[in-house]
N, C-alpha and C positions, 0 to 999 in steps of 0.2 A: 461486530467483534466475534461474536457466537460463529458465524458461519467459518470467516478465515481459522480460528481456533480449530472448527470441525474439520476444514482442511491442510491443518498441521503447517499453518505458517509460522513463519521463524519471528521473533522478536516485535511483535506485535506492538507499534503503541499508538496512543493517541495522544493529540495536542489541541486544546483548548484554542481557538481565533478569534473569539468572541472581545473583542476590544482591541485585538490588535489587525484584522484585517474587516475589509468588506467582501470578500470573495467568500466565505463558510464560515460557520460556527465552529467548526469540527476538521482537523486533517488524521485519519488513518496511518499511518504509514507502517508494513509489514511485507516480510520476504518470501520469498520460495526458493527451495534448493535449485531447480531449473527453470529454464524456461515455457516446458511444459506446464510445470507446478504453477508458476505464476498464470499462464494464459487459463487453464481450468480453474482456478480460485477467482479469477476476472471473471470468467463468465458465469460460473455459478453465481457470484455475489450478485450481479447484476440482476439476474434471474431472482435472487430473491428479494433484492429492493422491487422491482416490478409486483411480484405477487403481495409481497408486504403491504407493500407503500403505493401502488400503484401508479409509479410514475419513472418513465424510461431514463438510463443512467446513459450521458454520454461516455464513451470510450477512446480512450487514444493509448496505441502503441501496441494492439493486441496482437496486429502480425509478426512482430520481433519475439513480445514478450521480456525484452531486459529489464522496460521499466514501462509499466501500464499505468495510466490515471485514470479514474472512476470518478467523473464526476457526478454525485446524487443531489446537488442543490444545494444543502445548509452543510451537509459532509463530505470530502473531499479524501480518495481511498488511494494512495498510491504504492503499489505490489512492484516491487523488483526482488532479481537474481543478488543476493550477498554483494558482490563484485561491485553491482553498480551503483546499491545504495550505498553502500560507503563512500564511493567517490563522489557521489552529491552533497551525501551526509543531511538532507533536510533536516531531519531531527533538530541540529545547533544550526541552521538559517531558521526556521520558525519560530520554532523555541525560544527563542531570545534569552538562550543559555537555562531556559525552564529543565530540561528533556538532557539525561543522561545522555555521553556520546555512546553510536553502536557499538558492541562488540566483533570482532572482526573473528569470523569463524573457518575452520581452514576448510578449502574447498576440497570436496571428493577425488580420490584420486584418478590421476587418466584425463581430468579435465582442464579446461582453458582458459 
């Protein structure tokens, strides 16, 4: 949580799994303005579950960057662009109505 914070991600939260799935204990779920934002917050994080925790995080979706998952074992970290977490909305699938829905923020001008 400390690190995406350090990288100025958007709407940070986390959700509790512990009783309702066996895939993590933990899902992350927070944004980046772009998809640069997102692919440097992915790989920095990664980099620091390694030297932390010393144990390699799998990655999926880092060459688009619209929406990255971070798998680190017991927590489960997924970074997208505004746009596309809203359209998934995990927050209210996981949640099971626990987790506020996002706010929908207006996107920078000029873009898509």
């Amino acid at each position: 949580m400390q690190s995406l914070d350090d990288d100025q991600a958007v709407e940070t939260v986390s959700i509790p799994l512990a009783g309702k799935s066996s895939i993590a204990d933990h899902m992350v779920i927070a944004s980046g303005r772009s998809t640069r934002q997102v692919a440097s917050m992915a790989q920095k994080l990664a980099e620091k579950i390694k030297a932390q925790c010393g144990r390699s995080c799998r990655i999926e979706g880092l060459p688009a960057a619209d929406w990255v998952l971070i798998d680190a074992g017991d927590v489960i970290i997924h970074l997208f662009r505004p746009e596309v977490r809203s359209f998934y909305n995990l927050e209210r699938m996981w949640a099971f109505g626990d987790a506020p829905p996002p706010t929908a923020e207006a996107a920078p001008s000029g873009s898509a």
